[in-house]
Phi, psi and omega in degrees: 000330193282335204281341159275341176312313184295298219283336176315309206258354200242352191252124186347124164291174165304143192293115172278117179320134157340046197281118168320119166306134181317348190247349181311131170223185201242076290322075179096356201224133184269168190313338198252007170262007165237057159261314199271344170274352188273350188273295207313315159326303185295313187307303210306272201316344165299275203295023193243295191307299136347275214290318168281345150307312175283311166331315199280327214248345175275095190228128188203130174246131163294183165302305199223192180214071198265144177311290163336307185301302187328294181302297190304334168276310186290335194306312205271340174291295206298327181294305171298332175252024169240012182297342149319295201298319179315295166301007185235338163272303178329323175280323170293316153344279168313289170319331170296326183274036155233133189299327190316342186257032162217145169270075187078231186261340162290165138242194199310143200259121242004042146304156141344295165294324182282323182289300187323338205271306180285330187301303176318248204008307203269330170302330181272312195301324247215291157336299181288349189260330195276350190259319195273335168290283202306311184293326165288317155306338184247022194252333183249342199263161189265191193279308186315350189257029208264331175319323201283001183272358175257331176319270167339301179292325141340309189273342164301314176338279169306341220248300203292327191295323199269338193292316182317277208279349181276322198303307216277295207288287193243063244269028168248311171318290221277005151289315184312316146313329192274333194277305154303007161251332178275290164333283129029287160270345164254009142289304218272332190259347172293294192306354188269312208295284190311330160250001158283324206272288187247017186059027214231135202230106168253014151230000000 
């Protein structure tokens, strides 16, 4: 009796379905990172897609394109597309008085105050390469190209906005923002690079 009981306990269940494993990947990229390449992907072709539509269907020249013009067109991009970052201190602002969003002296960790917080951060951080990238660009681009520096500040706009509201929801939206605020801009310093470097206009 014991011994079939034993032979019972020894003998195979059913064949448990295959599953993948979670770290297996597929060149190189595991299952759950390809959603965010499938985000990264979207950023190119959104913001590739964006910037020649408006090139083909916008056509707008300034009168004249004097160094003075120059300054004064990135000056006037920047204040709109940082009109976020702006509206975010202001909301934070307002969030420090109410104690429920702090921990001690921190705050409370994926509050409402701390991602708004980060958001500044990143917003900035983020600010500076796109103002000091846009003022290169517009030291070099000839005048019929003076549109693209308002293009550009659109797709930050949006690029920070969607980054803003993906922070609160979705960690897919705000890669996706982020990649239409970033991406972007590290286009505007490869092309600054080839021409400043090699005299070279690779758009």
């Amino acid at each position: 009796m014991q011994r079939s009981v034993v032979e019972q306990r020894q003998t195979p269940g059913r064949r448990k379905s295959q599953r993948r494993h979670p770290r297996s990947t597929f060149l190189g990229f595991t299952p759950r990172q390809w959603p965010f390449i499938g985000v990264l992907v979207g950023n190119w072709l959104f913001a590739a897609t964006f910037y020649v539509l408006a090139k083909i269907y916008w056509q707008w020249m300034p009168e004249s394109w004097t160094v003075g013009e120059r300054i004064e067109l990135v000056i006037k991009v920047a204040v709109f597309a940082l009109m976020p970052a702006l509206l975010a201190i202001c909301i934070v602002a307002a969030q420090r008085l109410d104690p429920s969003m702090w921990v001690g002296r921190a705050p409370k960790p994926n509050s409402a105050l701390d991602i708004n917080t980060h958001f500044i951060l990143n917003t900035f951080e983020q600010s500076i390469l796109f103002v000091i990238g846009l003022a290169g660009l517009a030291l070099y681009c000839p005048i019929e190209e003076a549109r693209t520096l308002i293009i550009l500040a659109v797709l930050f706009l949006a690029g920070r906005v969607l980054f803003w509201v993906g922070y609160h929801y979705h960690p897919y939206v705000r890669a996706f923002g982020f990649g239409i605020t970033f991406y972007p801009t590290v286009m505007v310093y490869v092309w600054l690079f080839f021409r400043m470097v090699f005299d070279v206009k690779i758009f």
